[in-house]
Each structure stands twice: as structure tokens, then as C-alpha cells.
C-alpha positions as CSV (number, residue, x, y, z in Angstrom):
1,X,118.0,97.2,102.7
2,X,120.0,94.8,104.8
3,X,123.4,94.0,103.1
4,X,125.7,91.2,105.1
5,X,128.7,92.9,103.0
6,X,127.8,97.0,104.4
7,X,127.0,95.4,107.9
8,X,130.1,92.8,107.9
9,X,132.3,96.1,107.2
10,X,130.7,98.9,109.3
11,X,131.1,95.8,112.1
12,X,134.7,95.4,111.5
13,X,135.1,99.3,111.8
14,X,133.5,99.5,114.8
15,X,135.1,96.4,116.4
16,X,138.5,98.2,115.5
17,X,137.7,101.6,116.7
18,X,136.0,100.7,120.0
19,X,138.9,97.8,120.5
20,X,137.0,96.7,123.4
21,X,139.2,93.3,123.7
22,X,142.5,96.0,123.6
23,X,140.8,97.8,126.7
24,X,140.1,94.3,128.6
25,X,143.9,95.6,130.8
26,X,141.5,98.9,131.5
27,X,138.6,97.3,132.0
28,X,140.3,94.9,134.2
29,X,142.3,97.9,136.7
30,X,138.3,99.6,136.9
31,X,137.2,96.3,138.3
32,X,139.7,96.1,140.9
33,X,139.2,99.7,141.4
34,X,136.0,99.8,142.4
35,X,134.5,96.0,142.7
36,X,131.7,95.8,140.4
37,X,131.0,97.1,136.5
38,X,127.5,97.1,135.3
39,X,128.1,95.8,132.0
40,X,124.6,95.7,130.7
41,X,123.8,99.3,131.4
42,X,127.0,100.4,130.0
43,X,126.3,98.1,126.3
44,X,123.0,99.7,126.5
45,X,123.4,103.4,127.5
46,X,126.8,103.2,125.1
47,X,124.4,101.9,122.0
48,X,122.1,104.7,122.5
49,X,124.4,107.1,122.2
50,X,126.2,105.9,119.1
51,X,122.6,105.0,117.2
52,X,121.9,108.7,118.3
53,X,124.6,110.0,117.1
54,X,124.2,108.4,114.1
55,X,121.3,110.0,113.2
56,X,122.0,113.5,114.8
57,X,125.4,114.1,114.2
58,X,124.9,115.2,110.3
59,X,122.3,117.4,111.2
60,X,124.8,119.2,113.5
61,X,127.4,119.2,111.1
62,X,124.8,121.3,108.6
63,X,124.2,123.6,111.5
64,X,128.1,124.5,111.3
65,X,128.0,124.2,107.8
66,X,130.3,121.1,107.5
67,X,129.7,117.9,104.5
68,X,129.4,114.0,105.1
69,X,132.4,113.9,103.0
70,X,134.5,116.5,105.1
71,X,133.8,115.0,108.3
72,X,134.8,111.2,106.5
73,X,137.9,112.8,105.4
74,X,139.0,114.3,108.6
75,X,137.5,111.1,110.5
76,X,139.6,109.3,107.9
77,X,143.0,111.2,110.0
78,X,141.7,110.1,112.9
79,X,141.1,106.8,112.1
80,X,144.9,106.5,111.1
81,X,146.0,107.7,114.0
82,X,144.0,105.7,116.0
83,X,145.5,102.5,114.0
84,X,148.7,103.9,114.4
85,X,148.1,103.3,117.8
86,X,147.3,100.1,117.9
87,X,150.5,98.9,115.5
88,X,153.1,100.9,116.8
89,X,152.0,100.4,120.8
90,X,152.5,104.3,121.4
91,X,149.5,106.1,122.7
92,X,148.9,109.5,121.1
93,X,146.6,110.5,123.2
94,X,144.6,108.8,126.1
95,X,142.6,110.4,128.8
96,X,143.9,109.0,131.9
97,X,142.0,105.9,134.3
98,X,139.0,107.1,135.5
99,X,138.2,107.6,139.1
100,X,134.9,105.0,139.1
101,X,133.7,102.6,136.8
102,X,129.9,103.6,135.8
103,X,128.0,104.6,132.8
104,X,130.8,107.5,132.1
105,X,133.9,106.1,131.6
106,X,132.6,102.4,129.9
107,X,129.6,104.1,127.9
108,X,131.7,107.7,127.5
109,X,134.6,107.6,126.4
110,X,135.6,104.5,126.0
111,X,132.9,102.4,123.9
112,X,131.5,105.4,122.1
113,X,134.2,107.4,122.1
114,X,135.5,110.4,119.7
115,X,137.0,107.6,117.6
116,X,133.8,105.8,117.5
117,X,131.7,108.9,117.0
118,X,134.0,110.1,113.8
119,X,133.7,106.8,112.1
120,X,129.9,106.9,112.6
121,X,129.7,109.6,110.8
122,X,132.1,108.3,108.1
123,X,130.4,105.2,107.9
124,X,127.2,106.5,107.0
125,X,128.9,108.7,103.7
126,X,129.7,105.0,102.2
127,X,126.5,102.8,104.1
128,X,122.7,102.5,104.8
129,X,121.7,103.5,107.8
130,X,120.0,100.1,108.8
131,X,123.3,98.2,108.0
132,X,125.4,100.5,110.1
133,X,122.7,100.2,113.0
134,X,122.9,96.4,112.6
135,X,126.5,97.1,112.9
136,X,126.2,98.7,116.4
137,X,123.5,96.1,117.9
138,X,126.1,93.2,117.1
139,X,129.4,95.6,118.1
140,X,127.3,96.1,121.8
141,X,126.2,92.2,121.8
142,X,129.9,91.6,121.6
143,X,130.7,94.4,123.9
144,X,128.5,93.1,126.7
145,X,130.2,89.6,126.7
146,X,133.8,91.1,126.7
147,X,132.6,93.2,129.6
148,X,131.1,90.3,131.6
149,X,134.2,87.6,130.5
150,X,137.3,90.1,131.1
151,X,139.0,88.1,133.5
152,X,138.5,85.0,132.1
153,X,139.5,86.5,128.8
154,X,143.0,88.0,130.0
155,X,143.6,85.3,131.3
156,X,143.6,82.9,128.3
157,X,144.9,85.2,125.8
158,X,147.5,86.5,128.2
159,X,149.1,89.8,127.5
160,X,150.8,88.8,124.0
161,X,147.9,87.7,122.4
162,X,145.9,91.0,123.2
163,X,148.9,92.9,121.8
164,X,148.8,90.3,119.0
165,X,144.7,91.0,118.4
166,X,145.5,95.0,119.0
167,X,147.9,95.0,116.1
168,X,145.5,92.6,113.6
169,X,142.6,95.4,114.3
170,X,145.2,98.2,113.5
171,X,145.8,97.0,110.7
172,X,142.7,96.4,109.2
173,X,141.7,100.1,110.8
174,X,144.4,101.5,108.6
175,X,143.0,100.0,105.9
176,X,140.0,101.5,106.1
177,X,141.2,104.9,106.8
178,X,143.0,104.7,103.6
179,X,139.7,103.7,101.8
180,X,137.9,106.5,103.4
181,X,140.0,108.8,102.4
182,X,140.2,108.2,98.8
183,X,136.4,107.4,98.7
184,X,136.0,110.9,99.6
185,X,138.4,113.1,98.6
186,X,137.4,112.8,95.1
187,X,134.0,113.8,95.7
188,X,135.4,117.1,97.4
189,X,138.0,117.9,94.4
């Protein structure tokens, strides 16, 4: 059953985790790069993959013999990281600028990512599916109009007030790798 409450939080997760506003610098050097990003195919092609995934990805974690609550622990690690990230302005690790901007670098890696993949998966240990599909639809609505509005976007937020945004969303992603963790460690104790 829809639940504003599950879909409001899945939302915020994936908002935090794809951090599509703290990408608007990349976004913007793949423009320049190579003229022209198709921003519609990338939403669409990108929510395909994450609303697969979704549904897929426990059944290959059985195959390898690995729990929901596992996988939301150790996505719980890589969500801190990722927030740590985002507050401390130091990149762990970052594949480099891609070459062209097409379906592979917007769609793959960088709007369903690892990161985004992991917390998927943790997602679903704590949601309904429907909720946390709602929760993509509305994360790739928002994607698209990021993706169309870049430059106008840098532009009126200027460079302090992405890093301002960046660090609010790290926060908040902290948060809810600290939840995820104690959610399910005790179900694996």
C-alpha cells in the first residue's frame, strides 16, 4: 500500500545517494565536452535499471547465498562513506570524467550507481516495494529537470550553495546509514 511516510523516506535516500544537484559541476564539464546530453533517455534508461534492480537484485544475492539484512548492513558502510563524502568535501573514490556524455556515464554510473544500487536493496529490507518504486519515478522526475536546468541552476546557486546543499544531503545520508545499520544488525545477532 502506498505510504507518503515510506515513499517520502526512500525519496530522500535516493535524492541523497544519487546527489544529482552535487553532480550539476559534472554534468556541466560533459556538456561542454561534448555539446548536447539527452536527458530524457538518460532519466528513463537510468529508472529502468534501478526499478530492475530492485526486483532482481535479492534474487542474485540468494543465488550467492547472501540476506536482505546483510546486504542493508554492508550498504549501510557504504552509505556512510558516501555521506562522508559529501560533509567532509574529500572524495573516496570517484571514477574519473567520462570521455562522452550518453546513456553510460549519466544512466551508469552516475544516477544509478553502486551507491544507488546498495541502498535499493537496503531500502526494500525496511519498505514496500510500491513505495520505493514511487520513490524512483519522483527521484527520475527530479532528475530530468536537474539535467535539462544545469546551467541555469549553477548559475543561481553558485558554487557555495551546491557545497551548502552537498553537505545538508550528507547529513541526512548519515543519518540514515546509522538507522540502517541498527535496523538490521539486530535481526542478524
Amino acid at each position: 500500500m502506498f505510504d507518503p511516510r515510506e515513499i517520502l523516506s526512500a525519496g530522500m535516500v535516493l535524492f541523497a545517494v544519487i546527489d544529482i544537484i552535487g553532480n550539476i559541476p559534472l554534468v556541466i564539464t560533459l556538456r561542454e565536452k561534448v555539446g548536447h546530453i539527452q536527458s530524457g533517455k538518460a532519466s528513463i534508461v537510468s529508472a529502468c535499471i534501478m526499478i530492475a534492480f530492485l526486483f532482481i537484485g535479492e534474487e542474485i544475492l540468494n543465488l550467492i547465498g547472501i540476506d536482505i539484512n546483510s546486504f542493508a548492513v554492508a550498504g549501510s558502510f557504504v552509505l556512510l562513506f558516501m555521506a562522508l563524502e559529501m560533509i567532509l568535501g574529500v572524495s573516496l573514490y570517484r571514477d574519473d570524467v567520462p570521455e562522452t556524455a550518453s546513456i553510460v556515464p549519466l544512466a551508469f554510473p552516475m544516477i544509478a550507481g553502486a551507491g544507488t544500487m546498495t541502498s535499493l536493496l537496503s531500502l526494500r529490507a525496511e519498505y514496500d516495494v510500491v513505495n520505493i518504486i514511487v520513490a524512483i519515478v519522483i527521484n527520475v522526475v527530479i532528475v530530468y529537470a536537474i539535467l535539462k536546468s544545469s546551467k541555469g541552476i549553477q548559475k543561481v546557486l553558485g558554487k557555495s550553495g551546491i557545497n551548502i546543499i552537498r553537505k545538508v544531503f550528507g547529513i541526512v545520508l548519515l543519518a540514515i546509514a546509522v538507522k540502517l545499520f541498527t535496523t538490521n544488525i539486530g535481526q542478524l545477532i
